[in-house]
Structures are given as C-alpha cells and as structure tokens.
DSSP file (Angstrom, degrees, kcal/mol; ACC not computed):
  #  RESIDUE AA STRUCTURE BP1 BP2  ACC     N-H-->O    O-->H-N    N-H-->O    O-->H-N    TCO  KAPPA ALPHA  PHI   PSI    X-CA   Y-CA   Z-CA
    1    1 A X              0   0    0      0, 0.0     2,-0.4     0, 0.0     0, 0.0   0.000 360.0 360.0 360.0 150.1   11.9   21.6   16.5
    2    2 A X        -     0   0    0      2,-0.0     2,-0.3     0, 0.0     0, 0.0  -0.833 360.0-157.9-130.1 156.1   13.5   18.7   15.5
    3    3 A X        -     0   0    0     -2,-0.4     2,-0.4     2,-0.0    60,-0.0  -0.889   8.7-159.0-133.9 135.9   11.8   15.4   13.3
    4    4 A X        -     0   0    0     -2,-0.3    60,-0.7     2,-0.0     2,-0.4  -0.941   4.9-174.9-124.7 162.8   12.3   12.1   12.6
    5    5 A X  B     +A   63   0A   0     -2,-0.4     2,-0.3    58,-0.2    58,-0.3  -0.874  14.5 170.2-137.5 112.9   11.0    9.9    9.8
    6    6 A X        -     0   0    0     56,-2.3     2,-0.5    -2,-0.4    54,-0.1  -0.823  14.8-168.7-135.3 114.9   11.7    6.6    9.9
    7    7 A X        +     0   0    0     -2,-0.3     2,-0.3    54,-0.2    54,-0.2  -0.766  25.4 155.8 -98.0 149.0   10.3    3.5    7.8
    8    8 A X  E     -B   60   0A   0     52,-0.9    52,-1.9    -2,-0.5    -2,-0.0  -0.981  46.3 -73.5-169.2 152.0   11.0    0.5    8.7
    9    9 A X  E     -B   59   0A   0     -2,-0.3     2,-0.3    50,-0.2    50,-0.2  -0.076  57.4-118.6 -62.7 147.8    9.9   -3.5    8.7
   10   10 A X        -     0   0    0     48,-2.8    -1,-0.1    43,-0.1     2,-0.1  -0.536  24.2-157.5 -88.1 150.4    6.9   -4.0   10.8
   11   11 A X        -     0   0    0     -2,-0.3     4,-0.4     1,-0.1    42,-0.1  -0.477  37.7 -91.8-111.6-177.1    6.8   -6.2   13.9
   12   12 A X  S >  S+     0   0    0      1,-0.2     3,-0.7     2,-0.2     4,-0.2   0.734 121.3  61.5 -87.3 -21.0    3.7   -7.9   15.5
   13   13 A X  T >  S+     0   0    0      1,-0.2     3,-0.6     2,-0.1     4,-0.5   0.847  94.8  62.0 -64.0 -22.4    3.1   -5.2   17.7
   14   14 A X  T 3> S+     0   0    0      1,-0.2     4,-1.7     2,-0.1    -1,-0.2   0.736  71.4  95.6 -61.0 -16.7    2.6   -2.9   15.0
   15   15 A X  H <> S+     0   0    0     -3,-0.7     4,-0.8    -4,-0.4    -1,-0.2   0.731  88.1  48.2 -67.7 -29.0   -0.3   -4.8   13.8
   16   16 A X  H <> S+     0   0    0     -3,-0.6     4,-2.2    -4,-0.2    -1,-0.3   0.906 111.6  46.1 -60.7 -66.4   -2.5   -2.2   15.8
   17   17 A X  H  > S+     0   0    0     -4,-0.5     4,-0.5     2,-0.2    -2,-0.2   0.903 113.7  53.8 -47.2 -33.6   -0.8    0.8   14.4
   18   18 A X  H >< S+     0   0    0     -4,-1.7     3,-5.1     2,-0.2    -2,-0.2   0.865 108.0  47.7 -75.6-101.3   -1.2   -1.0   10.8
   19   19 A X  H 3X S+     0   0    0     -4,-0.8     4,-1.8     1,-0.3    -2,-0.2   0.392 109.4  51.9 -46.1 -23.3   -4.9   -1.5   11.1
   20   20 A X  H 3X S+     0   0    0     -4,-2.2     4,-0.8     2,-0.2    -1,-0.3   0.663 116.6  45.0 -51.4 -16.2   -5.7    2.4   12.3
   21   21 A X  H XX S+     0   0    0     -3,-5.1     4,-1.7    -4,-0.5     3,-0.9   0.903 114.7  46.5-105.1 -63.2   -3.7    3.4    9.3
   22   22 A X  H 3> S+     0   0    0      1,-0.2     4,-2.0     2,-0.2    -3,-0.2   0.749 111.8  50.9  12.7 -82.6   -5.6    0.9    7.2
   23   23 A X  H 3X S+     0   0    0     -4,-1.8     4,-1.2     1,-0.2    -1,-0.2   0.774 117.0  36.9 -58.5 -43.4   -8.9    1.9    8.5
   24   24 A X  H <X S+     0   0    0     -3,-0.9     4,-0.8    -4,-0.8    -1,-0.2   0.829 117.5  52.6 -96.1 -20.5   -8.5    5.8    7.8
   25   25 A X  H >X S+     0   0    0     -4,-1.7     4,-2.8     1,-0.2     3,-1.3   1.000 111.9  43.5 -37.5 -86.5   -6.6    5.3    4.7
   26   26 A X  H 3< S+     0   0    0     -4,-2.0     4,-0.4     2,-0.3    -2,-0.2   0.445 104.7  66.9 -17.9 -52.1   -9.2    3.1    3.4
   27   27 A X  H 3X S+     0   0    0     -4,-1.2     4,-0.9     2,-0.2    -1,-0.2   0.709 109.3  37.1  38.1 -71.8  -11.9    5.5    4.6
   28   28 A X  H XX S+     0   0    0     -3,-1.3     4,-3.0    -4,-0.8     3,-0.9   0.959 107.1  63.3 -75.2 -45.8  -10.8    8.0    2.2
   29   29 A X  H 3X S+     0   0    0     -4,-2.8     4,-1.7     1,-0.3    -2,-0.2   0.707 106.6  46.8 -51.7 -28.1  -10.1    5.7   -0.5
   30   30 A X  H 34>S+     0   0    0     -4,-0.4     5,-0.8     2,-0.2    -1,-0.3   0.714 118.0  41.0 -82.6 -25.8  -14.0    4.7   -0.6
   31   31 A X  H X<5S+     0   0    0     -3,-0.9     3,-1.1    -4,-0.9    -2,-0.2   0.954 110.8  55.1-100.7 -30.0  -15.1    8.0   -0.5
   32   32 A X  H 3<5S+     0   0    0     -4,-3.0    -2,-0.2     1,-0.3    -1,-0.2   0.847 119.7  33.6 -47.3 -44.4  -12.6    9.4   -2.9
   33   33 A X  T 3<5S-     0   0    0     -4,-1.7    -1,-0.3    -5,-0.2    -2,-0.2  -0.141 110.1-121.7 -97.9  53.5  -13.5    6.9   -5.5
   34   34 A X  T < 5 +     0   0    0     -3,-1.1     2,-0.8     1,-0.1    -3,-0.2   0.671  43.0 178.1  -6.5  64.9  -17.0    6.8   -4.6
   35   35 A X      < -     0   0    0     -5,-0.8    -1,-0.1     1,-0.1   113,-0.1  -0.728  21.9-176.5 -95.2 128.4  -17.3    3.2   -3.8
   36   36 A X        +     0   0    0     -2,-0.8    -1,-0.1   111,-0.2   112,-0.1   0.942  63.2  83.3 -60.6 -64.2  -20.8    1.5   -2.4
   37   37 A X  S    S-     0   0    0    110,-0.4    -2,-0.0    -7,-0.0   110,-0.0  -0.134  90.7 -91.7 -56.6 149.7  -19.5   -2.0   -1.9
   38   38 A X        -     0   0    0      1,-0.0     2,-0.2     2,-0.0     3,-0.1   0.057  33.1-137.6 -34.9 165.9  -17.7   -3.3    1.1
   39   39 A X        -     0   0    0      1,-0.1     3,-0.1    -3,-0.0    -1,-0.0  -0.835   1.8-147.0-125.2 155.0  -14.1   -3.1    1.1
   40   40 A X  S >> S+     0   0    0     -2,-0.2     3,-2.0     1,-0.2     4,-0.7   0.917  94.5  66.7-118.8 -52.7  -12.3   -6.1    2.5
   41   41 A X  T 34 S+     0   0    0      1,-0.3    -1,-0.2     2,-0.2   -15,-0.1   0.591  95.7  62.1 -58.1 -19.0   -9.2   -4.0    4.0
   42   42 A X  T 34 S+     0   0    0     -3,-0.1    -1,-0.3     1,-0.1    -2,-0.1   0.426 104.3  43.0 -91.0  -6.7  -11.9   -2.4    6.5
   43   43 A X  T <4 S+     0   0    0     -3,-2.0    -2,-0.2     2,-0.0    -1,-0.1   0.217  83.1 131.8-136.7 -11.6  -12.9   -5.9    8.4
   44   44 A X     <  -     0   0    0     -4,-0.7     2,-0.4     1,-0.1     3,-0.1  -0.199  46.8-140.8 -49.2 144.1   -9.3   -7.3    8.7
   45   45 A X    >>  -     0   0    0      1,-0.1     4,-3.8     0, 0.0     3,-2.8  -0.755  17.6-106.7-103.5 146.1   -8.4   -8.5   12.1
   46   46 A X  H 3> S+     0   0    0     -2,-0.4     4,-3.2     1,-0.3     5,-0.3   0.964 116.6  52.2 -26.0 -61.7   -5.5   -8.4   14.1
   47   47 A X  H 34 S+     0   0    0      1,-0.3     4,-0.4     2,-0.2    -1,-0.3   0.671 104.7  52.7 -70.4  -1.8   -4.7  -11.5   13.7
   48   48 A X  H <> S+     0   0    0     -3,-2.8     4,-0.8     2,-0.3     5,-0.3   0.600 107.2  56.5-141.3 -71.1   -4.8  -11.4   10.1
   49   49 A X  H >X S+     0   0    0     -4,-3.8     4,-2.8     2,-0.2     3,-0.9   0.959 107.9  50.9 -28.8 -66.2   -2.4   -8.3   10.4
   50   50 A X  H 3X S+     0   0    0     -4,-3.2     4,-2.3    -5,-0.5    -2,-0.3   0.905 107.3  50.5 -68.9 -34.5    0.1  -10.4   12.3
   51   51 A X  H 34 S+     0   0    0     -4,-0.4    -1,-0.2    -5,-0.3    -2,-0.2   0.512 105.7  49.8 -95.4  -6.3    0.1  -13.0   10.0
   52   52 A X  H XX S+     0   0    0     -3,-0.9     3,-1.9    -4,-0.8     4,-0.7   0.746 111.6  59.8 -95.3 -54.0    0.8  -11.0    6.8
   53   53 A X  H 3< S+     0   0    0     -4,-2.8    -2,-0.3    -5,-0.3     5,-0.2   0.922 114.2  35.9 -33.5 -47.8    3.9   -9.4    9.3
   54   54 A X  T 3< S+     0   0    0     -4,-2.3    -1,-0.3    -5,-0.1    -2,-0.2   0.620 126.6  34.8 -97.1  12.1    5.2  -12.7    9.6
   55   55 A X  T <4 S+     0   0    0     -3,-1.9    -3,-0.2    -5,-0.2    -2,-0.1   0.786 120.0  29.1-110.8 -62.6    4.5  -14.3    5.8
   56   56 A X  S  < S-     0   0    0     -4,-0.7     2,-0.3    -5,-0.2    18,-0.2  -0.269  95.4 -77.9 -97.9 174.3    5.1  -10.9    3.5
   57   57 A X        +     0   0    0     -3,-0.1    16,-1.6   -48,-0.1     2,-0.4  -0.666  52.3 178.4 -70.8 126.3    7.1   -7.6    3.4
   58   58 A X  E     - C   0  72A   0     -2,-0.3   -48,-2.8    -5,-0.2     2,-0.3  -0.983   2.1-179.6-129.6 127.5    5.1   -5.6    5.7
   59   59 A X  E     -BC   9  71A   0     12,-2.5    12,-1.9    -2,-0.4     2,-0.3  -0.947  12.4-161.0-123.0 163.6    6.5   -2.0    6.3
   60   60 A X  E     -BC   8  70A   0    -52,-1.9   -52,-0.9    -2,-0.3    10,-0.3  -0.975   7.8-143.7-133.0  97.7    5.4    0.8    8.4
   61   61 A X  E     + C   0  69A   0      8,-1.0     7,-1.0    -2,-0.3     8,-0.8  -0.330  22.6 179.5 -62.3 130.5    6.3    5.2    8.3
   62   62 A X  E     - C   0  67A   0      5,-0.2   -56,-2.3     6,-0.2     2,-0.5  -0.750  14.3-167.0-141.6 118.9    6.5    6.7   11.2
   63   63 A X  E >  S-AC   5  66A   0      3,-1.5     3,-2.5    -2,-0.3   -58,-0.2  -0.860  75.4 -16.7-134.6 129.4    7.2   10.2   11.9
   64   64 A X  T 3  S-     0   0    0    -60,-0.7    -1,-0.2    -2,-0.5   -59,-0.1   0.639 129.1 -51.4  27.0  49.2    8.1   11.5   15.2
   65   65 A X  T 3  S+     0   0    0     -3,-0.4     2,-0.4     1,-0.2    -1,-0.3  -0.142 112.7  99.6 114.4 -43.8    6.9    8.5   16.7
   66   66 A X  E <  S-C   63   0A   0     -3,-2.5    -3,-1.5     1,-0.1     2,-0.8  -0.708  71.3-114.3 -99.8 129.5    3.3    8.0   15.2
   67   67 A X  E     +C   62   0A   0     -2,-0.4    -5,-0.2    -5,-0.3    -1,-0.1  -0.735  42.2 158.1 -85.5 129.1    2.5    5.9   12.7
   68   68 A X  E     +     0   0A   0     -7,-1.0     2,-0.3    -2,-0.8    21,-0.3  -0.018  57.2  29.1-122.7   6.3    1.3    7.3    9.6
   69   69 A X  E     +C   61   0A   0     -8,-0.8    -8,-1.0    19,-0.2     2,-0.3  -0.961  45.6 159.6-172.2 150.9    2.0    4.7    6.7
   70   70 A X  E     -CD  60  87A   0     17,-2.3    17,-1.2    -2,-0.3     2,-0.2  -0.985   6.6-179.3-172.6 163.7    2.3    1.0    5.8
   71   71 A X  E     -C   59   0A   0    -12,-1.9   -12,-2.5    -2,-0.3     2,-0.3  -0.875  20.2-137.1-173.5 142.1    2.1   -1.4    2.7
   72   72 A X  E     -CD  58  84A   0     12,-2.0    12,-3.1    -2,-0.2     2,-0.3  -0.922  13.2-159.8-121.1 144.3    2.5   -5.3    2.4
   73   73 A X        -     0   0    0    -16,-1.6    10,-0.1    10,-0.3     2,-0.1  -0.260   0.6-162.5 -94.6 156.2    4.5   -7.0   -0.5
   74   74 A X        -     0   0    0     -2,-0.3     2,-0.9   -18,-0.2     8,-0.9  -0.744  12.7-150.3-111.4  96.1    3.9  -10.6   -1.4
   75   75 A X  B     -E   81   0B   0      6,-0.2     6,-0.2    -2,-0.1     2,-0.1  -0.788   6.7-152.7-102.8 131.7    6.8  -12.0   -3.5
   76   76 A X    >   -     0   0    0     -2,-0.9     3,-0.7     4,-0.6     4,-0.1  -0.355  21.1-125.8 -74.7 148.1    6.0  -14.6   -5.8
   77   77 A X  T 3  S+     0   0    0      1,-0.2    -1,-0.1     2,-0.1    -2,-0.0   0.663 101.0  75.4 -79.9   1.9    8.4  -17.3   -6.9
   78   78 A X  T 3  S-     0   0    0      1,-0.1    -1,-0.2    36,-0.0     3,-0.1   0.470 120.9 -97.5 -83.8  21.5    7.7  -16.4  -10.4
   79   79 A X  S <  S+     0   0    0     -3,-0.7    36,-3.5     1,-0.4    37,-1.7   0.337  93.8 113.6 115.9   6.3    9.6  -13.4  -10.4
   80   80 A X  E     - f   0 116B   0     35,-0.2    -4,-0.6    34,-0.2    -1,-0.4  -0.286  46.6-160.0-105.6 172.9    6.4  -11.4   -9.8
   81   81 A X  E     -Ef  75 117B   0     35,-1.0    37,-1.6    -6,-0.2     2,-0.3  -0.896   7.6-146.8-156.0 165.8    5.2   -9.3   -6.5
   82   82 A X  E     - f   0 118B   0     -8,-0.9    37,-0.3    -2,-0.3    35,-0.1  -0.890   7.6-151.5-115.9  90.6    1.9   -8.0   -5.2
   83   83 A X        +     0   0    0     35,-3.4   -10,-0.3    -2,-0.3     2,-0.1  -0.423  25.0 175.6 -41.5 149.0    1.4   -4.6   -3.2
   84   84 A X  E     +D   72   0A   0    -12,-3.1   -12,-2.0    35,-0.1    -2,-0.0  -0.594  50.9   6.0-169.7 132.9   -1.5   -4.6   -0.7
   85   85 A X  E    S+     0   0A   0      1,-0.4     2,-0.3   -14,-0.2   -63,-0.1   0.761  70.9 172.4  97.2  17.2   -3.1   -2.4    1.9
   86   86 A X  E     +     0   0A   0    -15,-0.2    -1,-0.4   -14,-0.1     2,-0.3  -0.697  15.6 153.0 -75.4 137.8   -0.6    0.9    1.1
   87   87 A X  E     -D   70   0A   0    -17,-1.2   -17,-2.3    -2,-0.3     2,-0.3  -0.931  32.6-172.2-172.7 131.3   -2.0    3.7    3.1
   88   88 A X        -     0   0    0    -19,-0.3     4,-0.2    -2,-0.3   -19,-0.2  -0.768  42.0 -99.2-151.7 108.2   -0.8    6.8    4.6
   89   89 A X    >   -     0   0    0    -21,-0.3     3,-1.0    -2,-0.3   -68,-0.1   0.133  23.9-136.0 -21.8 141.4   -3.2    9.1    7.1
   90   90 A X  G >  S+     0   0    0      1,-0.4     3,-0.9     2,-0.2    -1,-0.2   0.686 106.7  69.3 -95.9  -7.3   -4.6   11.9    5.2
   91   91 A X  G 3  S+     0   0    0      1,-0.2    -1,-0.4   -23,-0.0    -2,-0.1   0.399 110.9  31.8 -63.9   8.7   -3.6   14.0    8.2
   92   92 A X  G X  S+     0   0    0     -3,-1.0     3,-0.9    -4,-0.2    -1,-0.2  -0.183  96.5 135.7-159.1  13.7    0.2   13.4    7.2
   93   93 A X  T <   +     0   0    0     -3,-0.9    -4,-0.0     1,-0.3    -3,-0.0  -0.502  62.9  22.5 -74.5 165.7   -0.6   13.3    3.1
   94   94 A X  T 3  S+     0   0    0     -2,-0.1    -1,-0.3     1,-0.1    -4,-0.0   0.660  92.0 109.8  48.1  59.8    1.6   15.2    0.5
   95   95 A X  S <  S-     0   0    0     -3,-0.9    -2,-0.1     0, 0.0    -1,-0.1   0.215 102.0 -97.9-103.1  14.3    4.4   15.1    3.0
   96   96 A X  S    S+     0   0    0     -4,-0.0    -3,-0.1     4,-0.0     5,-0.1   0.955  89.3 127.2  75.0  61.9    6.3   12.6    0.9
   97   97 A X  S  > S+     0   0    0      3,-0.1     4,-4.2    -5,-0.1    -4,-0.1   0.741  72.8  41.4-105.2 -80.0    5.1    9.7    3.0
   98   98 A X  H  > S+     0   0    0      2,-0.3     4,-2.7     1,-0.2     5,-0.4   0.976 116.1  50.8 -47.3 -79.9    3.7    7.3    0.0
   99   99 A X  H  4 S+     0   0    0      1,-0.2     4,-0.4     2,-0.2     5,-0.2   0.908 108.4  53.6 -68.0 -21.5    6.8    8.1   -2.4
  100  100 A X  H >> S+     0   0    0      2,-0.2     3,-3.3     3,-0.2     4,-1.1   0.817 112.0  44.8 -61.7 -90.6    9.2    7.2    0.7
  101  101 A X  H 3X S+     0   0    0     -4,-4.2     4,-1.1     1,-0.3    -2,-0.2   0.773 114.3  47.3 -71.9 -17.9    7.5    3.9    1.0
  102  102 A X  H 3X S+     0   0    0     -4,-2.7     4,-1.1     2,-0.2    -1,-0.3   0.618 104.9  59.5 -94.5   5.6    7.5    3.1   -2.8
  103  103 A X  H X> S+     0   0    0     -3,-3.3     4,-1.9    -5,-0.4     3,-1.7   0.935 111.8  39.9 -79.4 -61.7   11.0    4.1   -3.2
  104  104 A X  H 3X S+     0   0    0     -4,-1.1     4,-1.2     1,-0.3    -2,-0.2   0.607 107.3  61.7 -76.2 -14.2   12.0    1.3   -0.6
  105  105 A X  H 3X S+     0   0    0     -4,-1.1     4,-0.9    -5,-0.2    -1,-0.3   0.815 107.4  44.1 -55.8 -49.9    9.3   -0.8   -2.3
  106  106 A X  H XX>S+     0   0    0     -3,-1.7     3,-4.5    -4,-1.1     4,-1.0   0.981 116.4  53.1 -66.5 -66.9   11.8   -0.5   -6.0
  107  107 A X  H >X5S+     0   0    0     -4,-1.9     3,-2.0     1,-0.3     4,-1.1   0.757 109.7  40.0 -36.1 -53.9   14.7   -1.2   -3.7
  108  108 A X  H 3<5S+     0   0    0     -4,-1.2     4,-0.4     1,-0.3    -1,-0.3   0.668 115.2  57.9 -77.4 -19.5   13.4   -4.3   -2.1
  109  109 A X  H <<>S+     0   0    0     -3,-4.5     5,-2.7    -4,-0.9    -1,-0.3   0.642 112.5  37.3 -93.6  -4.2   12.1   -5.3   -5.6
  110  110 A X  H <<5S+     0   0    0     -3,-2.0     3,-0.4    -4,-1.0    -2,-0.2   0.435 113.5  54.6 -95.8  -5.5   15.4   -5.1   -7.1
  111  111 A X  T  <<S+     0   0    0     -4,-1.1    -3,-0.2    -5,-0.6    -2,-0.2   0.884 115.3  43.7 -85.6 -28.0   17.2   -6.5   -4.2
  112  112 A X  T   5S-     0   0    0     -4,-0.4    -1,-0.2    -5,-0.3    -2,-0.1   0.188 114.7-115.5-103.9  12.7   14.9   -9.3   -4.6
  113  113 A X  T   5 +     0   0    0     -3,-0.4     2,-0.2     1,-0.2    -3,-0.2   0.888  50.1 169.3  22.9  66.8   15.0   -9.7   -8.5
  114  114 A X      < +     0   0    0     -5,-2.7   -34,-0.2    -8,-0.1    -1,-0.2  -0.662  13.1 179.4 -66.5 134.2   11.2   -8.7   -9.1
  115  115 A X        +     0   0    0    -36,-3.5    42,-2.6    -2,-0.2     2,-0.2   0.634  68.0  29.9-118.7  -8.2   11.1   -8.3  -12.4
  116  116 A X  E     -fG  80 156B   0    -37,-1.7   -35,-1.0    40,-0.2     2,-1.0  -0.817  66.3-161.8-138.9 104.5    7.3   -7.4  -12.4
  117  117 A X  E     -f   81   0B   0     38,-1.8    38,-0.4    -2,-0.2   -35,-0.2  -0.663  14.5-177.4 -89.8  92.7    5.2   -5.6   -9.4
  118  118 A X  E     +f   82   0B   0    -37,-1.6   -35,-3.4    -2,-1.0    36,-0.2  -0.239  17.4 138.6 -61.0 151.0    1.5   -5.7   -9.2
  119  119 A X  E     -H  153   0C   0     34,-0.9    34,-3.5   -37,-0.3     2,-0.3  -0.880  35.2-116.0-162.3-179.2   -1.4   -4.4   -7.1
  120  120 A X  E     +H  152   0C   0     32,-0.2     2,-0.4    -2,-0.2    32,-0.2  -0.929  27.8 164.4-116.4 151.5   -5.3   -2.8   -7.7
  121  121 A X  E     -H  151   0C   0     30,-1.7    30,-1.7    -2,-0.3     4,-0.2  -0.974  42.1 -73.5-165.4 141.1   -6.7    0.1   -7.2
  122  122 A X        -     0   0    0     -2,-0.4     3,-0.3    28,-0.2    28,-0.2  -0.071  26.3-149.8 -23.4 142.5   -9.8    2.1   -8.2
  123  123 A X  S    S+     0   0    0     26,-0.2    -1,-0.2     1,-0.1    27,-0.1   0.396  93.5  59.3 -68.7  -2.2  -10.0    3.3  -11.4
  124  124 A X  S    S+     0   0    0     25,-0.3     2,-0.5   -91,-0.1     3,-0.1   0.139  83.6  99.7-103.7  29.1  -12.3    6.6  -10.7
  125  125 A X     >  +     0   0    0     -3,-0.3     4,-1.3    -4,-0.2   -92,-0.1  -0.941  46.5 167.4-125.5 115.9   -9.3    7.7   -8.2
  126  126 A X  H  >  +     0   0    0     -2,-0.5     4,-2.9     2,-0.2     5,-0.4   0.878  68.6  54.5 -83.8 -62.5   -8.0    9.8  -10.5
  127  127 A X  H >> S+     0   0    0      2,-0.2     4,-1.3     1,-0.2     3,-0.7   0.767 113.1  42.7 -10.1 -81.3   -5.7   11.4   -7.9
  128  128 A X  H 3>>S+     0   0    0      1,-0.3     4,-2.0     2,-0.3     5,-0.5   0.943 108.6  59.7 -69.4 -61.5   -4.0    7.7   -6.8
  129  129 A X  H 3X5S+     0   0    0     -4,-1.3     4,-1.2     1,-0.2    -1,-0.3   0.783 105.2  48.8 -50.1 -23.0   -3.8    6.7  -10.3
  130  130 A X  H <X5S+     0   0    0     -4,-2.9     4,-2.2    -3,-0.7    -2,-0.3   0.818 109.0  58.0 -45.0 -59.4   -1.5    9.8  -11.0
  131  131 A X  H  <5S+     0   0    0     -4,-1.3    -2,-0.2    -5,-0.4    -1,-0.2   0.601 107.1  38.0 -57.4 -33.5    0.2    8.8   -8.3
  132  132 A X  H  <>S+     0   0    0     -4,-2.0     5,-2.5    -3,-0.3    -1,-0.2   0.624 111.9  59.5 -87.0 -32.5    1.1    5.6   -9.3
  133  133 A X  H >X<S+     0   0    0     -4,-1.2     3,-2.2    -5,-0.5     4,-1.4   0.991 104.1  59.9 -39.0 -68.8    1.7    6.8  -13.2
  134  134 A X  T 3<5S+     0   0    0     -4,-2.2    -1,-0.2     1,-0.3    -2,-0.2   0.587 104.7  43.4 -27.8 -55.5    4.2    9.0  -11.3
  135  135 A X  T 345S-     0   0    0     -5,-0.2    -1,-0.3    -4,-0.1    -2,-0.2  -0.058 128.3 -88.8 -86.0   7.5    6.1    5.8  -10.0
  136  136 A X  T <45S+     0   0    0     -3,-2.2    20,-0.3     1,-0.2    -2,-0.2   0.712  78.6 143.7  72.7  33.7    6.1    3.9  -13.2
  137  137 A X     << -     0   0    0     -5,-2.5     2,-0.3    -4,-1.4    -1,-0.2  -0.621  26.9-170.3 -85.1 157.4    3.0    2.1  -13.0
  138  138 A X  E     -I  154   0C   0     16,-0.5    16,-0.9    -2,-0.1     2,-0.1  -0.922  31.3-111.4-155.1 134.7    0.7    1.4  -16.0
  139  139 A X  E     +I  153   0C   0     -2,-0.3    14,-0.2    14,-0.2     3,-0.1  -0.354  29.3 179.8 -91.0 139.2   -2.7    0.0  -16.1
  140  140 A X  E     -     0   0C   0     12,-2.1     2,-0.2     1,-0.4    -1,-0.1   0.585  63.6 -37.7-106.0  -6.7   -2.4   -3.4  -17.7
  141  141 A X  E     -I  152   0C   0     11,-0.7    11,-4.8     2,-0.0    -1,-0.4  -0.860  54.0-121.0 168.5 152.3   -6.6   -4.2  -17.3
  142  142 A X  E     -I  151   0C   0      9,-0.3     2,-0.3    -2,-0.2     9,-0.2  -0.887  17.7-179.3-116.5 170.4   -9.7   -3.8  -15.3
  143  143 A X  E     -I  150   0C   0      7,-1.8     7,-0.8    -2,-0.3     2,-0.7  -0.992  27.5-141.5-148.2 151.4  -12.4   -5.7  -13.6
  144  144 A X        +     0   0    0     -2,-0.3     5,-0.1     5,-0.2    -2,-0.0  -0.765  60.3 127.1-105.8  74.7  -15.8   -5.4  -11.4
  145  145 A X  S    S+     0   0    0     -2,-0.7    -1,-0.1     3,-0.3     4,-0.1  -0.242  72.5  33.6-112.6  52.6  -15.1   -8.1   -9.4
  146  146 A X  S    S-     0   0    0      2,-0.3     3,-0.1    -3,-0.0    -2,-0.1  -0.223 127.3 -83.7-173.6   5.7  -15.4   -6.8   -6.1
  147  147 A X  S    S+     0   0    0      1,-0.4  -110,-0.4  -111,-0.0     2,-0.2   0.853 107.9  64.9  94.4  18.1  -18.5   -4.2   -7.0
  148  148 A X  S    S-     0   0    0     -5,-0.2    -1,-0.4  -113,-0.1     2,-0.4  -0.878  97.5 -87.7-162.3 171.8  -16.3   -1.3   -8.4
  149  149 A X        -     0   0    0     -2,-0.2   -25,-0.3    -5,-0.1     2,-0.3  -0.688  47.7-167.5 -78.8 157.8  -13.9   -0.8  -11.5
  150  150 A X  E     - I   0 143C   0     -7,-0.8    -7,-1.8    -2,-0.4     2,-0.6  -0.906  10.7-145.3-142.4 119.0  -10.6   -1.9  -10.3
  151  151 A X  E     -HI 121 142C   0    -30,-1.7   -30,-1.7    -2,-0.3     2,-0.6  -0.652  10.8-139.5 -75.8 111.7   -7.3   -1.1  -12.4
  152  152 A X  E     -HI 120 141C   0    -11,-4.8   -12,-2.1    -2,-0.6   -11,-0.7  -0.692  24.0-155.3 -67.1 122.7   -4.5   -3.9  -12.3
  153  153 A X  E     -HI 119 139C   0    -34,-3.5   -34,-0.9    -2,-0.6     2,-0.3  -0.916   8.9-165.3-102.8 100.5   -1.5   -1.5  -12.1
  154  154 A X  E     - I   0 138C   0    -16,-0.9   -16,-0.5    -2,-0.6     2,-0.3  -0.591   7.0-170.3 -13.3 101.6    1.7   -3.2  -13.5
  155  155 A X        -     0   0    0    -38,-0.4   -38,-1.8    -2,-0.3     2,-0.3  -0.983  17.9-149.6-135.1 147.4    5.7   -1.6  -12.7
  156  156 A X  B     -G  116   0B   0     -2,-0.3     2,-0.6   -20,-0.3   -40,-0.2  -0.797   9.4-160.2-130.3 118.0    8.1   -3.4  -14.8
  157  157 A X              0   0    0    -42,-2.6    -2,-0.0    -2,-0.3   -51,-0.0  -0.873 360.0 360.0-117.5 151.4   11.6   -3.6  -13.3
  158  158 A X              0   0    0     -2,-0.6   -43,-0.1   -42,-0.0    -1,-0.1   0.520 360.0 360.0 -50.4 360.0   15.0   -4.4  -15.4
C-alpha cells in the first residue's frame, strides 16, 4: 500500500478540517493535563478559522488525504513569533506528525528571521512539555491566567 504525507499552507476550505483537528486535539489536551476551565480553542468558529488562514501562517498534515494536524504562527514585527492551536489527532499520534510540522515551523522561522518563537502550554502535560524540550523549547515563566498553570515556552533561533 502506498502513502502520502503531505503538509502544506492551509486554504479557507480547510478551516473545517482545522477546527475537527482542533476540537479532538484539544479534547485530549484538557484531559491529559487535567484541566476544569474552558478552553478557548474548543468554541472557535469558522469564521474565526478563516480569518487566522488569511492573517497568520496557518498549516495543515495530511496523510493519505485526511487531515490529521495543523498549527498557526503569528509573526511579530519585533523579530518575535507566536504558535497557536498545534494539534495532531491522537488516532495518527507518534507517527511523526507534530515533529514534521515543527520542523517546517524552524524553517519558516529562519526564512523569516525569527529570532525568538513563543507559545503556552500546560505545565502538568508532562508528555507535551518533553516534547517541546525535545525541539529546543525552554520554559521562560508561568501563569493562572486562564484557570490552569500555563508554561510560556521560548525557542531561540540564531
């Protein structure tokens, strides 16, 4: 049998495909770090979807067709970036999915001279933080400002 994988910039028709991999991503992420509080990533709308497709890097995995992964970028003009909303179906986890879409995440941040890439992410997912160690991330602070601990995660490019 033969496979494809392919990631690739997201269009506004993906914006469906985004928010089901959102939603079951997200899913897991609450129950894996046992968070109580809303999550904001769970209530998003379509339209809301389309409009980070046309403002930010928005990219999408797809493997043999179905989409299984996405993450949006925000680049700053001070040299700075944002992740937000990286996700890959836990039916299609460890397959190299997530380290695929942050490898093209370093590219696009050197191509773009990011010299510093942010996002947050639980600190009691131990699992994800590993994951990000892994990838040169390093927690630079936390906060409860959203009802849970949340690690700013910091990767520093040259």
């Amino acid at each position: 049998m033969e496979y494809s994988f392919v990631i690739r910039r997201a269009k506004a028709e993906d914006a469906e495909a985004i928010k089901d991999i959102t939603g079951r991503a997200f899913e897991k992420y609450i129950t894996d770090a046992h968070i109580s509080s809303e999550i904001e990533a769970l209530t998003e709308s379509i339209e809301k979807i389309k409009e980070d497709i046309d403002k930010k890097y928005v990219y999408i995995a797809i493997v043999n067709g179905v989409p299984v992964g996405s993450l949006r970028i925000e680049i700053k003009g001070d040299g700075t970036a944002y992740l937000t909303r990286f996700g890959v179906r836990s039916d299609y986890s460890n397959m190299g999915i997530g380290k695929s879409l942050m490898s093209l995440t370093d590219k696009l941040m050197e191509e773009k001279g990011v010299k510093k890439l942010m996002l947050h992410t639980a600190s009691t997912y131990m699992e994800l933080i590993r994951f990000y160690y892994g990838r040169g991330f390093y927690i630079d602070s936390t906060n409860k400002d959203r009802g849970y601990i949340r690690a700013l995660l910091i990767k520093e490019y040259k």
